[in-house]
N, C-alpha and C positions, 0 to 999 in steps of 0.2 A: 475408443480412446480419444477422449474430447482436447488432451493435450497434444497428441501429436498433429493432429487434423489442423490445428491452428495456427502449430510450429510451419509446417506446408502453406497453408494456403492463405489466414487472414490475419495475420502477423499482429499485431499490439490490440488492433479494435476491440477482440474481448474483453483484453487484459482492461483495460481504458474502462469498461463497462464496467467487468465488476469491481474496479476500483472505487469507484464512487458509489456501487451499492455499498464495500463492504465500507467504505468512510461514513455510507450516511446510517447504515444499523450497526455502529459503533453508536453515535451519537444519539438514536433511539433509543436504543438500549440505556445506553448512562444517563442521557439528562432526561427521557422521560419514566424512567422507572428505578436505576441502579442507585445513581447519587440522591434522588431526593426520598428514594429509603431509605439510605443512609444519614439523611438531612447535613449532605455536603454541601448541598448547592441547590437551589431554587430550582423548582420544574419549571420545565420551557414553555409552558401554556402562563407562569406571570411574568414570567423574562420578556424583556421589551425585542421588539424585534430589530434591533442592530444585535443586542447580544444572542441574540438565536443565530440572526446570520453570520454572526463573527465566530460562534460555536460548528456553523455545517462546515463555515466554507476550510476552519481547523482541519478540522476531521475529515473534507474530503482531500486534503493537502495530503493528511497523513497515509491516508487509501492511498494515493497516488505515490507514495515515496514507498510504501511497502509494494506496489504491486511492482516497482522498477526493479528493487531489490531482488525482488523471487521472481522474475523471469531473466531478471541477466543474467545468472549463468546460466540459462537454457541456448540464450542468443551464441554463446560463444562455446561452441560445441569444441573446436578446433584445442581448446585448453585440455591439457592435460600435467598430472604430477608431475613435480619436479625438482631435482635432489640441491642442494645449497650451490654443491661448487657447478653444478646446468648455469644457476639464474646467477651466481659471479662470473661466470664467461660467458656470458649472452649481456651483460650489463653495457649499456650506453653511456658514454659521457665518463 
């Protein structure tokens, strides 16, 4: 179990890793074969290279905002359900 092992012991570093694999075989995938199948968008071999970099560093933005996503609620174990009138008598302010 490669999730729990991680949960224990090497807290985000994975997560961090394959975030940017999976940001950057997103961006493999679509600019050098998906979109210019589709002739959406110029393949990344004539793109100049500001527009490639401004294409990875996209895509590895978005890898990092998904991998935050799906491991916060791992981080916060301690949550659990809870019925309307709980979270109106627990409210602050």
């Amino acid at each position: 179990m490669p999730v729990a092992r991680e949960r224990r012991g090497r807290g985000t570093r994975g997560g961090v890793w394959r975030a940017g694999v999976f940001g950057l075989t997103l961006w493999g995938v679509g600019m050098l074969a998906l979109l210019p199948a589709l002739r959406v968008a110029r393949p990344a071999w004539k793109a100049s290279l500001l527009e490639n970099a401004t294409n990875v560093a996209a895509h590895l933005a978005y890898g990092f905002a998904v991998q935050l996503v799906v491991e916060e609620p791992a981080r916060q174990r301690a949550h659990r359900r809870t019925s309307d009138a709980e979270r109106q008598a627990s409210r602050v302010g």
